[in-house]
N, C-alpha and C positions, 0 to 999 in steps of 0.2 A: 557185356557182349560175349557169346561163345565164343570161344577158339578154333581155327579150322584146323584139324589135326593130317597130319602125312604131308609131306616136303610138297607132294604134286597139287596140293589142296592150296598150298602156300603160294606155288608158284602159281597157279590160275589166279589169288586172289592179285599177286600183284600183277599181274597179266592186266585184269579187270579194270585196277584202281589206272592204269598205265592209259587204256582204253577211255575210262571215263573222263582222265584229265583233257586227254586229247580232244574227248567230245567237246567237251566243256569250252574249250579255247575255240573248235569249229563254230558254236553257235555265236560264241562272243562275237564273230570276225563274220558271221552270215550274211548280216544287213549290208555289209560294205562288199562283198565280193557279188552279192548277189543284185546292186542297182546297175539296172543298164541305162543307155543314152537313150535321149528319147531321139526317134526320127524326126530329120528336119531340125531341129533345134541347134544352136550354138555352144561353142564349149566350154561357154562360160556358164551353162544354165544346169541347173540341180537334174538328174537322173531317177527313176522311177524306181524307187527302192520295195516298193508294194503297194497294194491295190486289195481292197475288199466292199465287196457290194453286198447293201443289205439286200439283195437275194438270196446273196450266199449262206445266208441265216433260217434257210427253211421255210420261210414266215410270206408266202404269197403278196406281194401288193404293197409291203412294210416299207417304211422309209427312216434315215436317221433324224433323229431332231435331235435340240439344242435339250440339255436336262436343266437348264438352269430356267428353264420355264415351265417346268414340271412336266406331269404328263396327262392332268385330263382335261387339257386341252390342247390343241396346236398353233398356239398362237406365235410361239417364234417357228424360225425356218430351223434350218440342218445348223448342227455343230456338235459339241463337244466338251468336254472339262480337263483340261492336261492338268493331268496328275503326273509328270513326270518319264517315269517308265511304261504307266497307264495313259489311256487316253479312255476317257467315259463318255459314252453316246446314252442317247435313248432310243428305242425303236418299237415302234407298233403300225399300225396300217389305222391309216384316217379314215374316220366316218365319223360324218356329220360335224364337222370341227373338233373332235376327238380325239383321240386315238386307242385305236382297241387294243385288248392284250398288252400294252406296253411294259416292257420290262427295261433294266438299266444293262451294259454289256460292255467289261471292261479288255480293252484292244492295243495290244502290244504296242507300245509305241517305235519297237528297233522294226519289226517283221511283220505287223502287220494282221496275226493268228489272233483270236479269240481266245484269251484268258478265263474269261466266266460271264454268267450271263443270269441276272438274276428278276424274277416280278418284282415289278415296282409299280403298280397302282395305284391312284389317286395320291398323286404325290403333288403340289401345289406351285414348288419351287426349290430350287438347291443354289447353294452358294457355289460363283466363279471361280473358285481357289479352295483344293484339298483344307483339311485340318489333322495335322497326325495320324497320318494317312488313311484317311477316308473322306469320302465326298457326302458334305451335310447337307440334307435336304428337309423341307416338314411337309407332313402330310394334310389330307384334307379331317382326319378325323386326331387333329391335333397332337401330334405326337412328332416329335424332331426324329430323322433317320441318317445315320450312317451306315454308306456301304465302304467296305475294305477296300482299298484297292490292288491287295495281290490275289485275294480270292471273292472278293464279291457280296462275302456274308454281310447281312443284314442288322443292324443293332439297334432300336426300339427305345426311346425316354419319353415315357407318358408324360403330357401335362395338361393345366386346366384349362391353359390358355387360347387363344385365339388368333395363332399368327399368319402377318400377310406378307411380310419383306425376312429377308435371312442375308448375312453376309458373315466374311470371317476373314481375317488378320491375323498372320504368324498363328500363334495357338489358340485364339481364340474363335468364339462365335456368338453372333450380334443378333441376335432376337428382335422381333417390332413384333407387337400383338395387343390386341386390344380391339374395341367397338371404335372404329373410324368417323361412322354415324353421328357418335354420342361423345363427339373428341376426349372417349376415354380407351389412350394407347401409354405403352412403358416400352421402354427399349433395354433390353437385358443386354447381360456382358458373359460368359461362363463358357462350359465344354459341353459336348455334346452328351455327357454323361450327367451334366450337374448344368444345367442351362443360364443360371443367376448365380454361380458361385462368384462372382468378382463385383456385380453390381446389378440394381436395375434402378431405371431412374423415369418418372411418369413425367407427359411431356401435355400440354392444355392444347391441345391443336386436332384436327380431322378433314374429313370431305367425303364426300360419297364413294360408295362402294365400287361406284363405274367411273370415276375417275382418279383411282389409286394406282400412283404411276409405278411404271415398274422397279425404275430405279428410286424407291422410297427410301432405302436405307445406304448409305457410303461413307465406308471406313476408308477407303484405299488413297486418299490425299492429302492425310496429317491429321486431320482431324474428322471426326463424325458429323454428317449432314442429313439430317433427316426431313425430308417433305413431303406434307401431304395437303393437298391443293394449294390454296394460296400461301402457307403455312411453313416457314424453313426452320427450322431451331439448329444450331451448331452444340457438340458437346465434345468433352474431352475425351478420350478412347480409353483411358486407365482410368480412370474414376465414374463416369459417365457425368460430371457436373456441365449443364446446359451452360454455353458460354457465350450466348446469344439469338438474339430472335430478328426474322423480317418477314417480309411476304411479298406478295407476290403481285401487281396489282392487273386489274386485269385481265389479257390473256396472256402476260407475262412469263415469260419462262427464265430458269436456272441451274447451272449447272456448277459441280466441284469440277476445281483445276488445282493442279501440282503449287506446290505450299502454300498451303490449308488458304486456299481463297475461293473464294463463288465470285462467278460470272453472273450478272442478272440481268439481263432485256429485256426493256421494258417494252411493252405489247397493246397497242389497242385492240378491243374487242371487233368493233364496227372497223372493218376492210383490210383487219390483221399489220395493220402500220407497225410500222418498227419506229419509236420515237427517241430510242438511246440508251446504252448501255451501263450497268456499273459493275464496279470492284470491291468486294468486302473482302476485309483480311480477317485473320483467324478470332479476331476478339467483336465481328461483327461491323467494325466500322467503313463508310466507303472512301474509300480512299483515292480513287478515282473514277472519273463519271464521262461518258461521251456522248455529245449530241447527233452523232450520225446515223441515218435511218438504217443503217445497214446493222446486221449481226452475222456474228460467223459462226459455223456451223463444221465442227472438228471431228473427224472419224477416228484420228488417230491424236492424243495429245501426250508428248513422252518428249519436254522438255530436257537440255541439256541438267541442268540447274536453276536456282534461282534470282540467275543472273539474265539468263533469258527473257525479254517478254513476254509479257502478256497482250494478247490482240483483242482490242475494245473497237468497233466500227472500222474506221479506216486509217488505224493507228495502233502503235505500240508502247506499251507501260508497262514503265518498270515493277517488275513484280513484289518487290520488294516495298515501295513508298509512294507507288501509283504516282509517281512523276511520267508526264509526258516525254518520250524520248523523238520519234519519228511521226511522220504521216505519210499515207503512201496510197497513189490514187488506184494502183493493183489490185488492192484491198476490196474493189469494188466494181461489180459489173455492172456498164451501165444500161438503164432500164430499155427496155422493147415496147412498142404500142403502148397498152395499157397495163403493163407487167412492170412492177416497182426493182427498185434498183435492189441486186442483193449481194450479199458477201459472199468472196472467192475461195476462204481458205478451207480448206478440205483437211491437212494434217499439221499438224509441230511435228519434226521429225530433227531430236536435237537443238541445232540453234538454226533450224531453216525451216520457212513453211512451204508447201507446196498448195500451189494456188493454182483450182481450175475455171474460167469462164468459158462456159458453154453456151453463151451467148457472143461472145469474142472468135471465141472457135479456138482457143490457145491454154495453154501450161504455163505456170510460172515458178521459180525459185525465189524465194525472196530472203535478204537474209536479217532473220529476225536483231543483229546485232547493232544494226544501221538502218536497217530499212531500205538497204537497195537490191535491186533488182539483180539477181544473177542470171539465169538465163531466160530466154522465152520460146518457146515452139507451139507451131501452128497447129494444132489436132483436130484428128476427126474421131476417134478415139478414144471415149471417155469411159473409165471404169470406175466401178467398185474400189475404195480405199481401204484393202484388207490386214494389210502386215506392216511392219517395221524391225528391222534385226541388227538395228544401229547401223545398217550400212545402206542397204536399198528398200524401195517400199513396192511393194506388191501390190498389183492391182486385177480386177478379175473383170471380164466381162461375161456375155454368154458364149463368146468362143472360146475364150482359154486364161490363163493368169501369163502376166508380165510384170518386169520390175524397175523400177527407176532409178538411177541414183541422184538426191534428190536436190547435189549441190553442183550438176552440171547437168542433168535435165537428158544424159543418154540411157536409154533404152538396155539393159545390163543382160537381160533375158526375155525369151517369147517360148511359151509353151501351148502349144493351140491342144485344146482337149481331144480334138478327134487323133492327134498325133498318142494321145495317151490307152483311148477305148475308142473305138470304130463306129461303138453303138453311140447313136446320137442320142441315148435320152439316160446317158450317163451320168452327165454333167449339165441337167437341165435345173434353171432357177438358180436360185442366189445361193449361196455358200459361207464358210467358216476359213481361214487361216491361223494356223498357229505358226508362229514363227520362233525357233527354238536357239535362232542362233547359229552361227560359220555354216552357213546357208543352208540351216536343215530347216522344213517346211511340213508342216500336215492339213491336207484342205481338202473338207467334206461338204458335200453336197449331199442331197439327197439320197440317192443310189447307191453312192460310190465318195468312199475314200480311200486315198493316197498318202504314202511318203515321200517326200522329195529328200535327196543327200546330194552332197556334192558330189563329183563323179573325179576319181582320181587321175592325175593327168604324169 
């Protein structure tokens, strides 16, 4: 580096560097000095740390959507990918179940400013969770893509394959590709530079093209769960060795839950009966089985540990040895006319569920450790179960988000949207929550998204 020569050259420079430090600490400390209270609201409730509307993007008509659904098509609603410091949307303007022009646009997560903003076209799908900091998506003309997330650029690994599901774990990333059709599929293990550097492993199972669920591939609860229509195979995440097989029978459905277990209920086809539940543990076996026609239906599942329950019909099993622990009639709304009876739990949040009957008209706490009841209230009220930040749970309706706490059943905060943006078609349709933790918040809609901070007291 040149030298800056003459005393007065010296002193401007530390002048400068004096200056810059200063900046530097201003921006640090921006997000916090600059969230205000929202009108109306309690002071227990997070503050409006910033606001950006995809209008403010130039782009007439445009809306956010979810990237983890790619982008030529618009099949999910609005959201996002928290990367941390980054928050990654996508955005283009719908047409025809489309979206045109779509590009990916990475969004400060402290302030709210546009970072970079790059085409992203015929992108298929992207995994829910960065990988060494970039967000891995593939495309539709086969080729796996990561964008950066402090600048945006674009990084390209051709392959021959034909992939339909993506997911990624700590450093990794989980390929599915293959003819669905012709159940000839392989699920790879590797980086986005090197896509089978760790493993790949061919799996005898498929289903049609129009019914390849979205969540085909899940790494995130101990073990690997792969399905495609009736078709489940489990495998281990370091090696990729299959460590079991079931299915699905019926109109059956299944779901991964926190240590390495599938939930499975069972389903008739003819008037969608629910005929009983089970529990496979990580080596396949069922370890317990219930005959209640009910199933539960979890937006949020974030177990304390594996000491917690698991909820099978109208009952609680130990997660562990699928022992029977409790039974609990909450469990269950009872049926109306000719509407069958169905399960109330909505989230695990810890070691308590929160359970809504909308046909009951009420809220419940239960606590997953016993099985009893902690509180109940009467609602008129029912929302969207968006967040969880280990303390309250977030809920959204089309007026605004509120929060629960969810082991005494009060009301923590209420943020009405229009208290937030005036304009009514701000905050219209369903939405995304990130919940970051000591009450910070990011929840995008279409139009419009926000930071929520605590507000210093």
């Amino acid at each position: 580096m040149r030298t800056i020569p003459g005393l007065r050259n010296l002193v401007l420079a530390a002048a400068a560097a004096v200056v810059t430090t200063a900046a530097a600490v201003v921006v640090h400390v921006q997000p916090e000095d600059t969230t205000r209270k929202i009108t109306g609201t309690a002071d227990s409730a997070p503050g409006l740390a910033w606001s950006t509307s995809a209008a403010g993007f130039g782009r007439a008509g445009a809306e956010f959507r979810d990237p983890r659904a790619g982008t030529e098509f618009q099949s999910y609603g609005p959201g996002f990918i928290d990367g941390g410091d980054t928050l990654v949307t996508a955005l283009g303007v719908l047409d025809d179940g489309s979206l045109r022009d779509p590009v990916l646009v990475g969004i400060d997560a402290e302030t709210g400013a546009k970072r970079w903003q790059t085409p992203a076209a015929d992108l298929t799908g992207c995994a829910s969770t960065p990988v060494d900091g970039q967000v891995v998506c593939f495309s539709s003309d086969r080729a796996l893509v990561g964008y950066d997330l402090t600048t945006g650029d674009a990084t390209r690994t051709s392959t021959k394959w034909f992939p339909f599901a993506i997911a990624t774990l700590d450093d990794r990333v989980y390929v599915a590709e293959g003819d669905v059709e012709s159940d000839d599929v392989r699920v790879h293990a590797g980086t986005l530079a090197d896509p089978d550097a760790y493993w790949s492993q061919a799996f005898d199972m498929g289903t049609s093209w129009e019914d390849l669920p979205f969540n085909a591939l899940d790494v995130s609860h101990g073990q690997g769960v792969f399905t495609l229509g009736a078709d489940i195979a489990g495998f281990d995440l370091a090696g990729g060795k299959p460590t079991w097989t079931t299915t699905q029978d019926g109109c059956s459905d299944a779901g991964a839950t926190s240590g390495a277990l599938l939930v499975r209920a069972r389903t008739e086809c003819d008037g969608r009966e629910i005929t009983g539940s089970d529990l496979l543990d990580r080596t396949g076996r069922t370890i317990a089985t219930s005959h209640s026609k009910v199933a539960q239906t979890l937006s949020i599942d974030f177990p304390t540990d594996d000491t917690v329950p698991v909820l099978l019909g109208d009952s609680g099993y130990d997660r562990r040895t699928g022992s029977l622990l409790w039974t609990s009639s909450d469990l269950i709304s009872a049926p109306q006319e000719t509407n069958a009876a169905t399960g109330t739990a909505a989230a695990i949040c810890g070691d308590v569920a929160l359970l809504q009957d909308t046909n009951a008209h009420n809220t419940t706490g239960l606590d997953l450790r016993t099985g009893h009841r902690l509180w109940r209230t009467d609602t008129t009220r029912f929302g969207t179960i968006l967040g969880w930040d280990g303390h309250t749970v977030v809920l959204s309706d089309y007026t605004g988000l509120w929060a629960v706490d969810p082991r005494t059943g009060a009301i923590s905060w209420d943020i009405p949207f229009l208290a937030v943006n005036i304009d009514t078609e701000a905050f219209t349709g369903s939405g995304q929550l990130g919940a970051h933790g000591k009450g910070r918040y990011t929840y995008a809609s279409a139009q419009t998204i926000i930071g929520l901070r605590p507000l210093e007291h």
